[in-house]
DRENDO-1510 file (C-alpha; in Angstrom, 1 decimal, always signed):
<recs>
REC; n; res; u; v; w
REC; 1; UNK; +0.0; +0.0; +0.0 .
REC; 2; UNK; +0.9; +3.3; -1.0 .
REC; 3; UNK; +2.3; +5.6; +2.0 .
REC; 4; UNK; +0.5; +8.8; +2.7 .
REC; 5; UNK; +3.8; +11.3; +3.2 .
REC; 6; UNK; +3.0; +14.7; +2.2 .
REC; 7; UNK; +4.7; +16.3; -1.7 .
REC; 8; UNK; +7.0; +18.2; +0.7 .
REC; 9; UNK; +8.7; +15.4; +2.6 .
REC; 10; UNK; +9.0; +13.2; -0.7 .
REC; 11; UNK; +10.7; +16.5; -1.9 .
REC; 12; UNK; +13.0; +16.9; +0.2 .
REC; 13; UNK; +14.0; +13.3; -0.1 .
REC; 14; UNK; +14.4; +13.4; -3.8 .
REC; 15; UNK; +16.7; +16.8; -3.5 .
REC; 16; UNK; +18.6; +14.8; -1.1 .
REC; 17; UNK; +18.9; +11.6; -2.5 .
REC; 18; UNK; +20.2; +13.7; -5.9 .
REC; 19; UNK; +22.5; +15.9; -4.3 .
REC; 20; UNK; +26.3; +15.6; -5.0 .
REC; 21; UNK; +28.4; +14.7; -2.1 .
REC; 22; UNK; +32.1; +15.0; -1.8 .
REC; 23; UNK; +33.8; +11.6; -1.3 .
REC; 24; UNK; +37.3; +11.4; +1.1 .
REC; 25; UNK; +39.9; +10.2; -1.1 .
REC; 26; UNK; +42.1; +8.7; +1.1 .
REC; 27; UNK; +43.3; +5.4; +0.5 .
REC; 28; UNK; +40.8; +2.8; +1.1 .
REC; 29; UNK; +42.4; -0.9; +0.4 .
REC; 30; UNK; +41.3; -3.5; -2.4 .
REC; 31; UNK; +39.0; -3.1; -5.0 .
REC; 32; UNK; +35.0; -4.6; -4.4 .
REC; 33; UNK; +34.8; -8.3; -3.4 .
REC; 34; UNK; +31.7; -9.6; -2.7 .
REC; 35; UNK; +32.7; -13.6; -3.2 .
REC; 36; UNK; +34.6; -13.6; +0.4 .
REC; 37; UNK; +33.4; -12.7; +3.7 .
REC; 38; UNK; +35.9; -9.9; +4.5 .
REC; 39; UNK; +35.2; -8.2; +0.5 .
REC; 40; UNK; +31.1; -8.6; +2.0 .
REC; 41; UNK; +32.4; -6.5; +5.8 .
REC; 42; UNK; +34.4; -4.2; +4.1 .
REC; 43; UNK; +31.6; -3.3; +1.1 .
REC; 44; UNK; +28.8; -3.2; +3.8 .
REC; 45; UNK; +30.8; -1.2; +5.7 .
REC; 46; UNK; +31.9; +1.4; +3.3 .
REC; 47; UNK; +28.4; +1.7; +1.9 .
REC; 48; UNK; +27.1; +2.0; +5.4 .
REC; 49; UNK; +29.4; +4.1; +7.1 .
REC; 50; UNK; +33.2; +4.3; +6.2 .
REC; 51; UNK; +36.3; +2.3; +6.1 .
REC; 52; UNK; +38.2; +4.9; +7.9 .
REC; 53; UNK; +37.6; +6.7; +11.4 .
REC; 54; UNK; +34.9; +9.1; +10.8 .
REC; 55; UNK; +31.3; +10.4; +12.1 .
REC; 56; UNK; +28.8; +9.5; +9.6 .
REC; 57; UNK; +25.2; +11.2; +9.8 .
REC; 58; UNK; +21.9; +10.1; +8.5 .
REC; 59; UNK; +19.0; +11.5; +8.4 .
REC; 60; UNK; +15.7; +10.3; +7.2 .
REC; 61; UNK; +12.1; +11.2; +7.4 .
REC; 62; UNK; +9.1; +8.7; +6.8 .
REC; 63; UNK; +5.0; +8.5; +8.5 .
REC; 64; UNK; +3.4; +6.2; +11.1 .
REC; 65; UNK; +0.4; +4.7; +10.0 .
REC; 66; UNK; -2.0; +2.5; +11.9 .
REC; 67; UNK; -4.6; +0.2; +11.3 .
REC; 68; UNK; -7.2; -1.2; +13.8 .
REC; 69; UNK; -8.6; -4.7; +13.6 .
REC; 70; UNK; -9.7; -4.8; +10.1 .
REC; 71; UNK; -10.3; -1.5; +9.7 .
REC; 72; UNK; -8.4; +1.4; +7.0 .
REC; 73; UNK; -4.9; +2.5; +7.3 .
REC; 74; UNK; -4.6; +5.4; +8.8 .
REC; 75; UNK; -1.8; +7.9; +9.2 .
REC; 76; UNK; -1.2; +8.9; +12.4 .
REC; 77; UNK; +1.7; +11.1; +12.9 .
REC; 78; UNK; +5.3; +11.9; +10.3 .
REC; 79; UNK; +8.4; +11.3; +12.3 .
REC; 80; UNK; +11.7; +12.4; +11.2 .
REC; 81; UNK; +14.7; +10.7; +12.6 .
REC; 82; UNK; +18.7; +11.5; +13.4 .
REC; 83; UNK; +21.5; +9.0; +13.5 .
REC; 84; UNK; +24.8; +9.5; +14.4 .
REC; 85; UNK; +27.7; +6.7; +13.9 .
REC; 86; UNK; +31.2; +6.8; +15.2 .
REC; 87; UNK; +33.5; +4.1; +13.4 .
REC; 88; UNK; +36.7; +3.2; +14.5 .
REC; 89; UNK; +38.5; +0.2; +11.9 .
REC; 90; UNK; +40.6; -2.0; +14.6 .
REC; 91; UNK; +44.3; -3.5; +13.6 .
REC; 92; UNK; +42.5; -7.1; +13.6 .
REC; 93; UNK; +40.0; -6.0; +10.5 .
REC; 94; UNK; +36.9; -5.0; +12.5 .
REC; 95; UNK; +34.8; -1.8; +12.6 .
REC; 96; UNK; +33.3; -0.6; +16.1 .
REC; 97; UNK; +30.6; +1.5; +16.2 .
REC; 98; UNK; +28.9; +3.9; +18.7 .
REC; 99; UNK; +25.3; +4.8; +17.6 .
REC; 100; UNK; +23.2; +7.4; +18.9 .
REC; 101; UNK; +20.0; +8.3; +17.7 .
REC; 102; UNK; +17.0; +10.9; +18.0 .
REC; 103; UNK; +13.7; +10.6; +16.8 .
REC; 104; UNK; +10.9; +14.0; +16.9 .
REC; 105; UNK; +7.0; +13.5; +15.9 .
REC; 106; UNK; +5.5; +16.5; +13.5 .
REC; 107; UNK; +2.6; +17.1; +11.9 .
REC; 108; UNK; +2.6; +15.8; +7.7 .
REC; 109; UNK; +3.9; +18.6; +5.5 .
REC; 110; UNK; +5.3; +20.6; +8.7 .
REC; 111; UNK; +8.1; +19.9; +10.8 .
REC; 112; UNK; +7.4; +21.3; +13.6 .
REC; 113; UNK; +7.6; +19.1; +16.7 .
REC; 114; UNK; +4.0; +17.9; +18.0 .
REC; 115; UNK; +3.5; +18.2; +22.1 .
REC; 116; UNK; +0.1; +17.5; +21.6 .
REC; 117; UNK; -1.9; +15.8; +19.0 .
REC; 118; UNK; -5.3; +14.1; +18.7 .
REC; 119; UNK; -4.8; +10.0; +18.3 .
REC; 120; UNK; -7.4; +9.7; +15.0 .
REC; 121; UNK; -7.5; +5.8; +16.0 .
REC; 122; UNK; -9.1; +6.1; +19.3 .
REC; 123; UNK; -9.8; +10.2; +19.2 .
REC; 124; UNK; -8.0; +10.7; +22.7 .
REC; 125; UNK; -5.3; +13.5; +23.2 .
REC; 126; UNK; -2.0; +12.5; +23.8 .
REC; 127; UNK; +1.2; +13.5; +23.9 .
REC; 128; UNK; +3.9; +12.1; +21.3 .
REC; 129; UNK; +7.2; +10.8; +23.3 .
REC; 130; UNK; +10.1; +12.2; +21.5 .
REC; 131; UNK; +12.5; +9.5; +22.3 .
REC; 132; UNK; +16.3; +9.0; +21.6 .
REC; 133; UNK; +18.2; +6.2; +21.8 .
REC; 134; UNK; +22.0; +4.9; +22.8 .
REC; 135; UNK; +24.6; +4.9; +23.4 .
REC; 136; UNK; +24.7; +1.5; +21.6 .
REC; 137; UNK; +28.0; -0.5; +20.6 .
REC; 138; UNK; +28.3; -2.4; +17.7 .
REC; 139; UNK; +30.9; -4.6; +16.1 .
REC; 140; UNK; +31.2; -4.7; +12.1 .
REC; 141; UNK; +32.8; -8.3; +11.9 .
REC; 142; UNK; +33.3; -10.9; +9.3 .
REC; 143; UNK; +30.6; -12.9; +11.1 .
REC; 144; UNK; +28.2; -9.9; +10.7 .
REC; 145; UNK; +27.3; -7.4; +12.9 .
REC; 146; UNK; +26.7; -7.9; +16.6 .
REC; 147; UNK; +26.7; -6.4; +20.5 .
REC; 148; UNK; +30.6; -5.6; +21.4 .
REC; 149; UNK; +29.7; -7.3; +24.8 .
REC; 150; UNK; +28.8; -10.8; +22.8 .
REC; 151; UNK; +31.1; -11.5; +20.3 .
REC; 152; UNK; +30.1; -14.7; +17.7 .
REC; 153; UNK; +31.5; -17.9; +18.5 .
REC; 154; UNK; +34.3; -19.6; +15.8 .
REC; 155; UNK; +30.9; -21.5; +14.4 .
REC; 156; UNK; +29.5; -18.4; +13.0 .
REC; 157; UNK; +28.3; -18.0; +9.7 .
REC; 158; UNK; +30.3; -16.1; +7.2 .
REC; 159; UNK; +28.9; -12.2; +7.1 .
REC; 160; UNK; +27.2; -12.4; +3.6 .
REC; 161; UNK; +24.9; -9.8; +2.6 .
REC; 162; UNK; +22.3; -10.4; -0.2 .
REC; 163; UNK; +23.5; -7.9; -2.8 .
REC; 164; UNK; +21.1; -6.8; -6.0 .
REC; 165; UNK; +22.9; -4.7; -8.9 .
REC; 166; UNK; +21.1; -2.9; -12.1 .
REC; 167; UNK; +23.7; -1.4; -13.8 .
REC; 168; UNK; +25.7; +0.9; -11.6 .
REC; 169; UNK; +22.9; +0.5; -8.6 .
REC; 170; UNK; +23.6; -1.6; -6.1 .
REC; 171; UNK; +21.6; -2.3; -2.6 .
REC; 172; UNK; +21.1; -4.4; -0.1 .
REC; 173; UNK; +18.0; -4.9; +2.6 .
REC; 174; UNK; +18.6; -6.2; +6.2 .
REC; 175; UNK; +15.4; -7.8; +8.2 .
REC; 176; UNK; +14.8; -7.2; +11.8 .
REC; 177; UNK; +12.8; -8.7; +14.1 .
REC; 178; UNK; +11.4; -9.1; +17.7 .
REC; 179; UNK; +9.7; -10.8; +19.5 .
REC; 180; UNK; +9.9; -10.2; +23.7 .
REC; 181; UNK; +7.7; -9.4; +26.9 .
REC; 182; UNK; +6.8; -5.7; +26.5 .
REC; 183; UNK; +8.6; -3.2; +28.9 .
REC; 184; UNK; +5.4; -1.2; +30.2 .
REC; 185; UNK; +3.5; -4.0; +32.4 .
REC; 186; UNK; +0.0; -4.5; +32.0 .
REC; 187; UNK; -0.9; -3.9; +35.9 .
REC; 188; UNK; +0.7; -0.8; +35.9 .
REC; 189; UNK; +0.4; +1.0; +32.6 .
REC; 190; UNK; -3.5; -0.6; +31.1 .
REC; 191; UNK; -3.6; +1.9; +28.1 .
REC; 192; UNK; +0.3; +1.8; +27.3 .
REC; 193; UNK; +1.2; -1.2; +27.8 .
REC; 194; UNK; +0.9; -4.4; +26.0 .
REC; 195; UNK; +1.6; -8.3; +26.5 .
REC; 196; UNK; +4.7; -8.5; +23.7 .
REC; 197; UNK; +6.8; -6.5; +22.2 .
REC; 198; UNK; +6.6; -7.4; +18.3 .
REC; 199; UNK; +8.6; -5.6; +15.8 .
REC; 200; UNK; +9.5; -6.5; +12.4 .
REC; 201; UNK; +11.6; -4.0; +10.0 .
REC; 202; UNK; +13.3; -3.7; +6.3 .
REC; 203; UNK; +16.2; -1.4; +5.8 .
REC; 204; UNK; +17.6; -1.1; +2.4 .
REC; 205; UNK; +21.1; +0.8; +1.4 .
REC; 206; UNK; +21.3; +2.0; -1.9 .
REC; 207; UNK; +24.7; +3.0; -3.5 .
REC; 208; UNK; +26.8; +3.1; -6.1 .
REC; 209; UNK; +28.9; +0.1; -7.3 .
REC; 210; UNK; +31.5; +2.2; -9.4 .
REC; 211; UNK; +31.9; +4.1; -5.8 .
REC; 212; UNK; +32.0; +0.7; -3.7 .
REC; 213; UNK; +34.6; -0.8; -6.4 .
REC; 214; UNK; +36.8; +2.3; -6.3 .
REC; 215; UNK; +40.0; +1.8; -4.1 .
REC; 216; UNK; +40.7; +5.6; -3.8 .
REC; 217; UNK; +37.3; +6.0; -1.5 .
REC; 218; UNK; +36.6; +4.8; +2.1 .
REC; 219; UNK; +33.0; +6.1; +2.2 .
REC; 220; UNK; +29.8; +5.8; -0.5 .
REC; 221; UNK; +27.3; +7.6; -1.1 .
REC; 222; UNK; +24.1; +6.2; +0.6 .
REC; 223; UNK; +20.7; +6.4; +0.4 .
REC; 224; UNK; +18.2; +4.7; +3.0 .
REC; 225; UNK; +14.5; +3.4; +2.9 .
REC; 226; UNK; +12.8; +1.8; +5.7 .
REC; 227; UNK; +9.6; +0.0; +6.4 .
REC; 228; UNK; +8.6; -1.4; +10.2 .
REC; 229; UNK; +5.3; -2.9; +11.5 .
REC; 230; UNK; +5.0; -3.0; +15.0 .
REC; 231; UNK; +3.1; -3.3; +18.3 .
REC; 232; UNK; +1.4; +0.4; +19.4 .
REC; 233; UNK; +3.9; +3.0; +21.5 .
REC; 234; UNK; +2.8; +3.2; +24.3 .
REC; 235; UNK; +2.0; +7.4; +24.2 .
REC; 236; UNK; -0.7; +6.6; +21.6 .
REC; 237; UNK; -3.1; +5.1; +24.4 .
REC; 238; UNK; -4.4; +2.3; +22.5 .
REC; 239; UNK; -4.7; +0.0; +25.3 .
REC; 240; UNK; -4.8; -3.6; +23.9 .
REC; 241; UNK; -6.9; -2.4; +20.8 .
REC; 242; UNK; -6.3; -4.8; +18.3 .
REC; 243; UNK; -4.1; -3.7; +15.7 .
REC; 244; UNK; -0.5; -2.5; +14.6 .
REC; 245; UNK; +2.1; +0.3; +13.5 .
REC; 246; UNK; +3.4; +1.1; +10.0 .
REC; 247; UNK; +6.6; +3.3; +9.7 .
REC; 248; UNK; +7.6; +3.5; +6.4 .
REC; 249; UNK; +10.9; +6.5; +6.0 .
REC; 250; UNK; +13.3; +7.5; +3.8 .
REC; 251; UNK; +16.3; +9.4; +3.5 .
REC; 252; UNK; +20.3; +8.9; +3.2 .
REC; 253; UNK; +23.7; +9.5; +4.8 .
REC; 254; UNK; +24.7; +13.0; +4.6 .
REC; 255; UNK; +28.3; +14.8; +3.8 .
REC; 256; UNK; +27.5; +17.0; +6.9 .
REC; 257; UNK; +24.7; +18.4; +9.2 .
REC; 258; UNK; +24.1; +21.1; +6.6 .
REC; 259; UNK; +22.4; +18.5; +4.6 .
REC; 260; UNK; +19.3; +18.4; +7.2 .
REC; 261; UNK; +16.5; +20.7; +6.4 .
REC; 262; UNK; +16.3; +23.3; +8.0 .
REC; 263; UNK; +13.2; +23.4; +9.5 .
REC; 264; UNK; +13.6; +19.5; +10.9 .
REC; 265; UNK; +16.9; +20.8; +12.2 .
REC; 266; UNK; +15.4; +23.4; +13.9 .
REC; 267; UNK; +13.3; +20.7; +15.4 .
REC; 268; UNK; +15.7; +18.4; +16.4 .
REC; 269; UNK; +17.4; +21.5; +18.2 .
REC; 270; UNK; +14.3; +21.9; +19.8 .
REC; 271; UNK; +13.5; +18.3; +21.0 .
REC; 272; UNK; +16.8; +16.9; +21.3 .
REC; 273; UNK; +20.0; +19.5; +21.4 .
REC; 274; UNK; +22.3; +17.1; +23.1 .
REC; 275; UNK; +22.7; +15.1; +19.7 .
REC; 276; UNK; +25.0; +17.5; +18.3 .
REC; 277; UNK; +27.2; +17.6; +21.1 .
REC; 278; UNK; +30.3; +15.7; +20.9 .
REC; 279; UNK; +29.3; +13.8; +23.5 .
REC; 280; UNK; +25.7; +13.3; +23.8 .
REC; 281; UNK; +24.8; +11.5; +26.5 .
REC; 282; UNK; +26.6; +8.5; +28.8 .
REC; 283; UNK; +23.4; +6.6; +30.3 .
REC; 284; UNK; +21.7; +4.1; +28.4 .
REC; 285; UNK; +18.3; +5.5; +26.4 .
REC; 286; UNK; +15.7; +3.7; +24.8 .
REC; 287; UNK; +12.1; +3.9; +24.8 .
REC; 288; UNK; +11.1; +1.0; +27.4 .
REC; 289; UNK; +13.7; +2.2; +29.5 .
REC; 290; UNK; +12.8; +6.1; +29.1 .
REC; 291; UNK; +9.3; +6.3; +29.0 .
REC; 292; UNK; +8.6; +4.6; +32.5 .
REC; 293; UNK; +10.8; +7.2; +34.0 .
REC; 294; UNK; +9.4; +10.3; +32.3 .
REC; 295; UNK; +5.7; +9.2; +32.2 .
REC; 296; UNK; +3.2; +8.1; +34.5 .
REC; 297; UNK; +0.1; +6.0; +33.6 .
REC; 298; UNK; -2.5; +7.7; +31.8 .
REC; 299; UNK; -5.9; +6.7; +34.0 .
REC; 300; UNK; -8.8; +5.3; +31.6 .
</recs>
């Protein structure tokens, strides 16, 4: 099904996703291999963020849409989202990555952060959690990516990404999914809560396989599209209604901040400021871990 985001926001994509970038030209090892596990890490890697040290952006904007029972898709809210990667290559042919991230709710067609907002699935007000997550550490491996804390075992499989190529295109789409007790209890939190957390997401990277063969770059160009369905958040109110989440997004990695437009920068200087510091924040965020501290239950 088609997604409802607004002319403006598919604008802005396009502009980005045709905008020319400036590529490092340091030296960036052997050309693209994609029959060996290693050509796979350091292909993935380079489209993805960068075979060198470096702080690689991305930005995208997409709509949640929801759909009760057997009832219409409806869209609900636009989201725009901020993601900032630190990699660091490691003598032993690794990549480790810190990740934060910041998400902000707006109305479709104006990016403006929403405090407030009427729920058109149930009609209730509520008020959109702006939430951010990380810091999160990641290891870019030949055995795929995974925790820092849990590194594979010597059984592993092989990190082999399913690559697709039309002429100088090339992409690549990772799945995701979840399936675990919810974070918000039932007894305490009736309308937030749930019984399971159930998530199950797409992310495709599109690039450039003249860019990804060319030894004399570290870093691609990179645009992003991702689709999600998932269990309601819990600031929607929904109770156990019967029914789920769509998030469809797109945008791409970005040369520098300057890429962002400028009104959803102004909003993620609004909602979340300590993302552009150069250290954003030490504890642990995520939603289930957030929300409980900064929310009480909503009484039916």
């Amino acid at each position: 099904m088609r997604s409802r985001m607004s002319r403006r926001a598919f604008a802005q994509l396009a502009a980005l996703s045709t905008a020319t970038i400036p590529l490092s030209a340091r030296a960036a090892g052997p050309a693209l291999d994609l029959d060996s596990a290693g050509g796979n890490l350091r292909a993935y890697v380079k489209l993805h963020t960068s075979l060198q040290k470096a702080r690689i952006w991305y930005w995208y904007t997409g709509i949640l849409e929801g759909t009760v029972a057997d009832g219409p898709i409806v869209a609900v809210v636009a989201i725009d989202t901020l993601i900032r990667r630190d990699v660091s290559p490691t003598t032993d042919g690794r990549f480790e990555v810190e990740m934060f991230e910041a998400n902000y709710f707006h109305a479709l067609g104006d990016h403006t952060p929403r405090l407030r907002m009427v729920n058109p699935l149930n009609g209730r007000e509520v008020a959109p959690f702006h939430y951010r997550e990380g810091p999160h550490h990641v290891v870019y491996s030949e055995h795929g990516i995974h925790d820092r804390r849990a590194p594979p075992g010597s059984d592993a499989a092989p990190f082999a990404p399913r690559w697709h190529r039309a002429g100088d295109q090339i992409w690549t789409t990772n799945t995701f999914y979840i399936d675990a007790p919810y974070p918000l209890p039932l007894a305490r939190w009736p309308l937030e809560g749930n019984r399971r957390e159930r998530v199950g997401s797409f992310a495709t990277l599109y690039g450039s396989y003249g860019e990804l063969a060319n030894p004399g770059l570290d870093t691609a160009r990179c645009t992003f599209t991702y689709d999600a369905f998932m269990e309601w958040w819990p600031w929607m109110l929904m109770g156990q209604s019967p029914g789920q989440m769509l998030w469809h997004a797109g945008g791409r990695k970005l040369d520098s901040l300057d890429d962002i437009p400028t009104a959803s920068r102004l909003g993620f200087e609004t909602i979340h400021p300590a993302i552009f510091r150069e250290r954003p924040w030490e504890e642990l965020s995520m939603l289930g871990i957030d929300y409980p501290k900064l929310r009480t239950p909503t009484l039916r």
